[in-house]
C-alpha angles and dihedrals in degrees: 000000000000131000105272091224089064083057089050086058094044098049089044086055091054096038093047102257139326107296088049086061095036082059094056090046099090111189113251107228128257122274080246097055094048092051090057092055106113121243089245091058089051089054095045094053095052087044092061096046085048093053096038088059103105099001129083107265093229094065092053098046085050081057104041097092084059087049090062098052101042093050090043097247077306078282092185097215084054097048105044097048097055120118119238087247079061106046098044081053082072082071090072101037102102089188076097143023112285099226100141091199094049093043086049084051086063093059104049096046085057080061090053099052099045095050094054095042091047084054097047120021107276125343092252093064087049097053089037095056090051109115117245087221100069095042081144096059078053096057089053103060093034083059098035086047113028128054118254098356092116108124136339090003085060089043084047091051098045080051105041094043087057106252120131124266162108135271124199102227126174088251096041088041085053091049092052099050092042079060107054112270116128111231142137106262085241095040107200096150146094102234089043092056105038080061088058102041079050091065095041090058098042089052092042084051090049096039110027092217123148112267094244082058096049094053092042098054090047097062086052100070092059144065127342107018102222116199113249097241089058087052099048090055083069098055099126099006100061143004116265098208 
């Protein structure tokens, strides 16, 4: 593996110097600030990834607004006492996107949700508390006890709700490989994973960057070089790695 500072020159190069990349490096939020998130908010976040795989993001962010109020603000009092009339009346409610399995997805996250706060406090301390280091170990029960939250939209949750973290993305995956370690192109496995677990947590160690740095930088170093102004104009909407 090389030195990640050597990665840092390289992305700078491509990005057109070191405060061009700084700009695309966005700070994942404290452990504190992720155990005050509400549970609605948990469940509207997943929601989201769940509803962004397959579809372009930018139809479900012009949606989103419609989402809210149809789910309630994924108040989860209002969700999980709902009858089944009233949840298959959500097939003919054009404020989202009609997709049964992904409404039923909805449901049984609020399940989720509720079970594990109910455990601990509140869903947001237990994720909190979670260690950045086993994100794989995250990404796991996130796939063995949500709906839908198997793979890169559980990747994409962890992201989008501010926790650190790393996606493996086709550009961050080729960066990995071009630098030694030794996974499948598409990793599922665990195996696969646990390698690349593994790197993140040797370059965090060397570093001390935050894990989401580590993984964007990364993927600058590979493939396309997209300018930074088209990147930044994803910020919220999509992931930049």
């Amino acid at each position: 593996m090389k030195k990640f500072s050597q990665l840092i020159k390289l992305a700078e190069k491509r990005k057109g110097g070191s405060a061009a990349l700084k700009s695309l490096l966005s700070q994942p939020l404290s452990n504190k600030a992720l155990a005050k998130i509400p549970d609605d908010r948990y469940l509207a976040q997943m929601s989201r990834c769940v509803f962004n795989a397959g579809f372009h993001w930018r139809v479900i962010t012009q949606k989103w607004p419609g989402f809210e109020a149809a789910f309630h603000g994924f108040d989860l009092g209002e969700l999980l006492t709902k009858s089944p009339e009233e949840w298959e009346s959500y097939l003919e409610d054009t404020r989202i996107v009609r997709n049964w399995q992904k409404i039923q997805t909805v449901y049984e996250n609020a399940n989720m949700v509720a079970e594990v706060s109910e455990q601990h406090g509140s869903f947001g301390k237990f994720f909190a508390d979670w260690p950045v280091t086993d994100q794989v170990g995250l990404l796991q029960f996130l796939k063995k006890n949500g709906a839908r939250l198997g793979g890169q939209t559980a990747q994409y949750f962890i992201r989008f709700i501010g926790k650190d973290g790393f996606v493996t993305s086709g550009d961050v995956v080729a960066a990995l490989i071009a630098n030694g370690i030794e996974i499948n192109p598409k990793p599922t496995s665990q195996k696969d994973m646990k390698a690349i677990q593994g790197a993140f947590n040797h370059w965090h160690d060397e570093t001390g960057l935050p894990m989401s740095h580590i993984s964007r930088i990364l993927s600058y170093t590979v493939g396309d070089n997209v300018p930074v102004a088209v990147l930044q104009s994803y910020q919220g909407g999509a992931a930049v790695e």
